[in-house]
RODO-2510 file (C-alpha; in nm, 4 decimals, decimal comma):
residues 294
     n   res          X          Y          Z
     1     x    -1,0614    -3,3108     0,8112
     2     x    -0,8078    -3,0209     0,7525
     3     x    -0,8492    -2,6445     0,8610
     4     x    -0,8585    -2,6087     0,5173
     5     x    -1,1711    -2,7724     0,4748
     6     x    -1,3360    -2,6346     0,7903
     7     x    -1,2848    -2,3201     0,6857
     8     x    -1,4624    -2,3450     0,3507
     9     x    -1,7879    -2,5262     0,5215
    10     x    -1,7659    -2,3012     0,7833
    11     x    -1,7705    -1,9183     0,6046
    12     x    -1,8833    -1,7332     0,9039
    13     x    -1,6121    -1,8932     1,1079
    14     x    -1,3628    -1,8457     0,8335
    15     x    -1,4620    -1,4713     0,8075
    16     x    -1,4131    -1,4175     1,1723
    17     x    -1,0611    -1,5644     1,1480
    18     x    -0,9661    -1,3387     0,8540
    19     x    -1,1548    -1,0074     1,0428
    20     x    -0,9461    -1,1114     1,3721
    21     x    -0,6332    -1,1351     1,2266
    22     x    -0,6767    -0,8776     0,9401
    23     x    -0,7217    -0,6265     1,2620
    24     x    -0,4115    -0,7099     1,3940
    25     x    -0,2336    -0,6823     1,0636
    26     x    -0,3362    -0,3709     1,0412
    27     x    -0,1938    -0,2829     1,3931
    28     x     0,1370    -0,3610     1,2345
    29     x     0,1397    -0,1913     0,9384
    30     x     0,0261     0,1374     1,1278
    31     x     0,3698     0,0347     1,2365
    32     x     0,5172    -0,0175     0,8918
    33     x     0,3165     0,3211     0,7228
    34     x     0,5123     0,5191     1,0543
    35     x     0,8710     0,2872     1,0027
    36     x     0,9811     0,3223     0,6879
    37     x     1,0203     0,6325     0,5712
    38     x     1,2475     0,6644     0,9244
    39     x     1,4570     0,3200     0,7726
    40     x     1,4914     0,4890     0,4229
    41     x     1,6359     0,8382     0,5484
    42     x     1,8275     0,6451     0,8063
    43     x     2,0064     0,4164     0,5732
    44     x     2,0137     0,7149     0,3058
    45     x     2,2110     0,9185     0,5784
    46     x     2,4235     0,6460     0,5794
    47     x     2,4640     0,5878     0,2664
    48     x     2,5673     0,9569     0,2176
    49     x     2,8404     0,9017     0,5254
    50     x     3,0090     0,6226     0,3627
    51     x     3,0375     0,7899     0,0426
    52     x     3,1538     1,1124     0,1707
    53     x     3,3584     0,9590     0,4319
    54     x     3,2439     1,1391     0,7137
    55     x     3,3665     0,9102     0,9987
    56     x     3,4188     1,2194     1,2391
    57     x     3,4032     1,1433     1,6159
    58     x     3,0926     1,3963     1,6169
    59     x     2,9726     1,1558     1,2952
    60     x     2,9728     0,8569     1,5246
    61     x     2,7743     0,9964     1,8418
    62     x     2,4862     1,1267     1,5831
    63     x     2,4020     0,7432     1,4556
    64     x     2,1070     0,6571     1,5452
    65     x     2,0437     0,2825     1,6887
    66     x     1,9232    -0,0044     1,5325
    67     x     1,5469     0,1154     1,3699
    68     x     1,3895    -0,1274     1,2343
    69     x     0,9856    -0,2485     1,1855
    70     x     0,9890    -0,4206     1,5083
    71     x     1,2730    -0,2449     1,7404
    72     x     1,2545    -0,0385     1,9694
    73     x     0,9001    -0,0736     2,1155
    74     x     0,6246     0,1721     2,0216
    75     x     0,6779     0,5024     2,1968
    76     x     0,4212     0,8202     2,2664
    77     x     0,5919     1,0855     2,0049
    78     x     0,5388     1,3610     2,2828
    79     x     0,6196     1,2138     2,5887
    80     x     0,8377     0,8498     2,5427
    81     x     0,6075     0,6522     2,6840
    82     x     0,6618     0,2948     2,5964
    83     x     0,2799     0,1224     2,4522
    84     x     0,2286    -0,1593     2,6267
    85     x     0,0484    -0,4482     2,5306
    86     x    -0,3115    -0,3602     2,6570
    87     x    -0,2420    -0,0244     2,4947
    88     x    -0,2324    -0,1945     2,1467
    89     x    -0,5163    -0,3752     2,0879
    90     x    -0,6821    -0,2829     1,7601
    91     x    -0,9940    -0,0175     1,7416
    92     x    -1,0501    -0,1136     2,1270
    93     x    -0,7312     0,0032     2,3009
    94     x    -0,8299     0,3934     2,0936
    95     x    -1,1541     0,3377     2,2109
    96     x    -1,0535     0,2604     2,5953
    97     x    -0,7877     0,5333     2,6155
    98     x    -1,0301     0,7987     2,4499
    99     x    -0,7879     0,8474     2,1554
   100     x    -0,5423     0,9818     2,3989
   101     x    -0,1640     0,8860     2,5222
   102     x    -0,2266     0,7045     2,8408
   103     x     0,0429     0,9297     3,0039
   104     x     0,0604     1,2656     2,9186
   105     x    -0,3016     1,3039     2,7568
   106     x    -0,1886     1,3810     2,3819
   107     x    -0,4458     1,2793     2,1369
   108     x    -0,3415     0,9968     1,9133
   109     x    -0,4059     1,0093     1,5721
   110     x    -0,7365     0,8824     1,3567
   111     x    -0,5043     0,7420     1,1140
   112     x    -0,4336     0,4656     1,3669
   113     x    -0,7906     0,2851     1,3995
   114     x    -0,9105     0,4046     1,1170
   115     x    -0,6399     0,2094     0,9391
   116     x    -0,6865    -0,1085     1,1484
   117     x    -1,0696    -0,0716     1,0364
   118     x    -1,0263    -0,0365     0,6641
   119     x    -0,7635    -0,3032     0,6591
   120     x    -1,0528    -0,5477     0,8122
   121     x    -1,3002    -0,4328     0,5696
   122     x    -1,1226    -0,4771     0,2830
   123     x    -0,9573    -0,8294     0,3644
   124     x    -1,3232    -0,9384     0,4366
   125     x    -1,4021    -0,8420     0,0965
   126     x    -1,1301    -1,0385     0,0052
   127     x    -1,2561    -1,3504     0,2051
   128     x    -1,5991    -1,3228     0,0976
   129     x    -1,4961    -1,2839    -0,2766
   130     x    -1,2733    -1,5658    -0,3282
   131     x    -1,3483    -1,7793    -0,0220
   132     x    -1,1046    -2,0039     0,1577
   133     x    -0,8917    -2,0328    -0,1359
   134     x    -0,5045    -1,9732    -0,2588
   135     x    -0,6492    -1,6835    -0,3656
   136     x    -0,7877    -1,5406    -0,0764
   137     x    -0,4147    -1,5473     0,0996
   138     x    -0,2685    -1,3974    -0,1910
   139     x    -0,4829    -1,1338    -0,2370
   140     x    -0,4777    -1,0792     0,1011
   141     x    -0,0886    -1,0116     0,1043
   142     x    -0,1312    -0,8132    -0,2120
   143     x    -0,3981    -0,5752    -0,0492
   144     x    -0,1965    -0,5232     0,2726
   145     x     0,0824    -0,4320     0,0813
   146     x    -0,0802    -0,1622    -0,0921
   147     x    -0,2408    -0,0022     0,2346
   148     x     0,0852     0,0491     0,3033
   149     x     0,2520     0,2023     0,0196
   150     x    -0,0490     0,4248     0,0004
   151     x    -0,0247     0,5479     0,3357
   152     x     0,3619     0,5994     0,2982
   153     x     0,3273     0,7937    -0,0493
   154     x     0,0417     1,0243     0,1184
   155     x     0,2553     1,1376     0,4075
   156     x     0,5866     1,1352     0,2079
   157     x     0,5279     1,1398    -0,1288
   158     x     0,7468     0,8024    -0,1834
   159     x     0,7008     0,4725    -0,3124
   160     x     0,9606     0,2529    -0,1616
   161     x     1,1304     0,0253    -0,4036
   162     x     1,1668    -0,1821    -0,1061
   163     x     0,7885    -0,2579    -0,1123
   164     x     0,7183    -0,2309    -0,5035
   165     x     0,9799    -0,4165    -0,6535
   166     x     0,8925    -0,7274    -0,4714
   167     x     0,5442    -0,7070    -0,5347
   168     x     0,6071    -0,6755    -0,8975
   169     x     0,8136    -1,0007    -0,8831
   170     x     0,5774    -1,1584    -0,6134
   171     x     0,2906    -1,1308    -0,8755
   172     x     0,4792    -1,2439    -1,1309
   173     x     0,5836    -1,6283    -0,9604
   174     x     0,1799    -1,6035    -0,7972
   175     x     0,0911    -1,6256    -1,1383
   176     x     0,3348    -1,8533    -1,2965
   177     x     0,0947    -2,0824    -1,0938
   178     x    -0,1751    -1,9401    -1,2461
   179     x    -0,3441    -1,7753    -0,9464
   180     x    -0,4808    -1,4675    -1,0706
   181     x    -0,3873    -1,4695    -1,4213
   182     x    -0,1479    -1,6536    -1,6944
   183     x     0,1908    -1,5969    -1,7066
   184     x     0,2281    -1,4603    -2,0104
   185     x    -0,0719    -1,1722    -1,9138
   186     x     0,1301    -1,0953    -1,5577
   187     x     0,4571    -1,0744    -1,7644
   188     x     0,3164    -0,8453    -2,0045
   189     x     0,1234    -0,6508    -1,7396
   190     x     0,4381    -0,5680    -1,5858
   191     x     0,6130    -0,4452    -1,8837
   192     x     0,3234    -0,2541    -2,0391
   193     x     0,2603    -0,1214    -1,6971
   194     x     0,5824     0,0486    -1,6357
   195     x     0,6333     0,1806    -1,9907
   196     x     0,3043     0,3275    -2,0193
   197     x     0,3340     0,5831    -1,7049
   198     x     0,7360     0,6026    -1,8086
   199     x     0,6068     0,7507    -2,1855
   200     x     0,3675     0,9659    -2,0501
   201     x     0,6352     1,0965    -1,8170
   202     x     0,9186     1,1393    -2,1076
   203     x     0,6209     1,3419    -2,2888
   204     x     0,5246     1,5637    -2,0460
   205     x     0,8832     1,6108    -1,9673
   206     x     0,9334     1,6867    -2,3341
   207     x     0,6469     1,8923    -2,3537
   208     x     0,6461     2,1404    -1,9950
   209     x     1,0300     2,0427    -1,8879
   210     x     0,8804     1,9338    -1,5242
   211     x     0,8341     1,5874    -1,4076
   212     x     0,4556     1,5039    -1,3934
   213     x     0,5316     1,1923    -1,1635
   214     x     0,7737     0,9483    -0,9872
   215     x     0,9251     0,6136    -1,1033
   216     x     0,7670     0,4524    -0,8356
   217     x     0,4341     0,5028    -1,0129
   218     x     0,5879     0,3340    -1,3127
   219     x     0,6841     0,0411    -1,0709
   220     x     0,3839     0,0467    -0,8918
   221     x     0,1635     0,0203    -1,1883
   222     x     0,3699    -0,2409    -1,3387
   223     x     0,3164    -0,4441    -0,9923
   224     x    -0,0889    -0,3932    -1,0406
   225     x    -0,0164    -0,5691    -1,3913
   226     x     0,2106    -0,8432    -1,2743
   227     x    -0,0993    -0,9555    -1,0089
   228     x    -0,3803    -0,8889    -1,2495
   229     x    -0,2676    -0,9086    -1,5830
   230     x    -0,1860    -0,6637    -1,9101
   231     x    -0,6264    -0,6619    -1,9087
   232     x    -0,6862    -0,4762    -1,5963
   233     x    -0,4646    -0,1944    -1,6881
   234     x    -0,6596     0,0239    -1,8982
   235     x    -0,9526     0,0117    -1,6106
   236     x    -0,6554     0,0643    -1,3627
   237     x    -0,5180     0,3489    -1,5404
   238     x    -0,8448     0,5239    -1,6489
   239     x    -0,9923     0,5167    -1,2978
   240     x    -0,6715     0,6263    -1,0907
   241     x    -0,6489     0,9280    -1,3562
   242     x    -0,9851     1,0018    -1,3051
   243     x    -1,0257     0,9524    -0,8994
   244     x    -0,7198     1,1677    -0,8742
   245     x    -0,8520     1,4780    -1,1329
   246     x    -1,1822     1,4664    -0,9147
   247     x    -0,9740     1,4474    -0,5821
   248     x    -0,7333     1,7431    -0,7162
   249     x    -1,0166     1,9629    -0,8219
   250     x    -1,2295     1,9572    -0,4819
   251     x    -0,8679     1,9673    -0,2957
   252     x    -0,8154     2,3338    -0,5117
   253     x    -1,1809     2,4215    -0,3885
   254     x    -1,1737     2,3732    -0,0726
   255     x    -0,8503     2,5565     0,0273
   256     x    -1,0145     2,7792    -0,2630
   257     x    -0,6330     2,7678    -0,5010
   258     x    -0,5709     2,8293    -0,8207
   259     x    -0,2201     2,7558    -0,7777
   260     x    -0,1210     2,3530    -0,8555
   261     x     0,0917     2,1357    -0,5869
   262     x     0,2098     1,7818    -0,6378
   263     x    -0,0369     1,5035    -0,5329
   264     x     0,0826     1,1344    -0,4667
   265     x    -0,0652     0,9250    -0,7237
   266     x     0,0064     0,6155    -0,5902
   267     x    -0,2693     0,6055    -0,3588
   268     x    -0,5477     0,6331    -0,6627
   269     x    -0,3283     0,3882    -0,8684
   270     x    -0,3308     0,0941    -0,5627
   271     x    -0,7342     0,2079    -0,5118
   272     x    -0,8244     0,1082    -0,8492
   273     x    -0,5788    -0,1470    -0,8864
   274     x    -0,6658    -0,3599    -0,6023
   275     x    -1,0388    -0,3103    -0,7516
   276     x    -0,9603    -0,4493    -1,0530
   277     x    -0,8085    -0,7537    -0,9288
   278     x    -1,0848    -0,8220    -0,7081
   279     x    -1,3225    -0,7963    -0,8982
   280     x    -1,1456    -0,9140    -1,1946
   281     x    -1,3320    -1,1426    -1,3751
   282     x    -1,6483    -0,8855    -1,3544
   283     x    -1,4373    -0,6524    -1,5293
   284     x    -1,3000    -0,8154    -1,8116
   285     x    -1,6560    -0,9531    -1,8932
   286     x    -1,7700    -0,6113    -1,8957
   287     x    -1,4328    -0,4799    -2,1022
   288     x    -1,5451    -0,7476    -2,3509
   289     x    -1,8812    -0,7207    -2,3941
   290     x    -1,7959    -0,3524    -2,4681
   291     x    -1,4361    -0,2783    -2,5208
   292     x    -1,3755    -0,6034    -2,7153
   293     x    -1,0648    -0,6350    -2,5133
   294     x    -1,0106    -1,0059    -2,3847
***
């Protein structure tokens, strides 16, 4: 008997696997949400160097060292002190340290176990929605993924083409296998995806001369479309708009503002995105018993 078949007789045993490890994935992309940004300006700055040519001596000492999503070790922002092991277990080790730096006492932020925690809950979704299937690890991967972008656009208003591009292709081969979706749907999902937030861009360019939105919202989008077809976008698109106009609006009442400021979109795009494909099937029963879409 394989582990493959233990875990589908066993459900609670294969739900405890996914919650156990699902925690510590989301240990690591706390990690990844805190990483990349630093990466990207770092290999920007470089980037800039070698164009410009600066290779002063001064040029040289101001490099930073090798920055990556796994060196150096975890450090207190505040004080350098290095997280050890005990220090990182996920939910308990912010639990047993109070939600405080073990050395200098400087509170560590909710973002960390509260993103190990919805990381869990939404991979056991995952597990309890499609079971010990292809699908689950897929899905899995795909959801993880868009944690992280999320997180990243909140706090820096980017969407890494580092991340999106190889979901969008990802999505694409999952489905030549017919995973999620046909290939021809996740094909045309891409495509339509990208072009429809790249139109309404060019219009509203057209129309106020500002830009409404970034291209990695096109990209992003057409990554939702490669994973669950050209059929979940009109849910995908519909409920991001509308999560993000209600979000906006309270935002502008609570800091009481009549004045506008950019809001990432991406994180209401991958919300109702990652919806749609889980609950896929629901959906397009529903879109055609009353959209006639199919």
């Amino acid at each position: 008997m394989d582990i493959i078949t233990v875990l589908q007789q066993n459900t609670s045993f294969f739900l405890i696997v996914v919650g156990i490890i699902s925690l510590l994935i989301g240990s690591f992309l706390n990690a990844a949400i805190y990483r990349i940004p630093i990466m990207l300006e770092n290999s920007w700055r470089e980037d800039c160097e070698h164009f410009l040519e600066k290779k002063s001596v001064e040029a040289a000492h101001d490099k930073p060292g090798k920055f990556n999503l796994f060196v150096p070790r975890s450090r207190c922002p505040e004080c350098s002190h290095m997280i050890t092991a005990i220090e990182n277990i996920p939910l308990l080790s912010y639990l047993f340290l109070k939600g405080k730096c073990r050395s200098c006492g400087t509170h560590i932020s909710l973002q960390y176990p509260l993103v190990e925690l919805f990381t869990m809950l939404l991979s056991l979704l995952i597990a309890w929605k499609f079971g010990a299937t292809v699908q689950t690890l897929f899905a899995l991967f795909f959801i993880w993924t868009l944690i992280t972008l999320s997180l990243i656009d909140a706090k820096t208003m980017l969407l890494p083409d580092n991340l999106t591009l190889p979901l969008l292709w990802l999505g694409i081969v999952v489905n030549y296998f017919g995973v999620f979706t046909d290939l021809r749907s996740s094909v045309l999902g891409a495509v339509f995806g990208y072009l429809s937030l790249w139109s309404v861009y060019q219009l509203f360019k057209l129309v106020t001369g500002k830009e409404g939105m970034g291209y990695g919202d096109f990209k992003l989008l057409a990554a939702l479309g490669a994973w669950g077809g050209w059929q979940i976008l009109p849910f995908t698109i519909f409920g991001s708009s509308l999560i993000g106009a209600i979000f906006g609006i309270l935002l502008m009442l609570i800091k009481r503002s009549k004045d506008s400021h950019p809001l990432p979109f991406g994180p209401w795009l991958a919300l109702a995105g990652g919806l749609a494909l889980i609950w896929r099937s629901d959906l397009l029963t529903l879109m055609k018993q009353y959209l006639l879409i199919g």
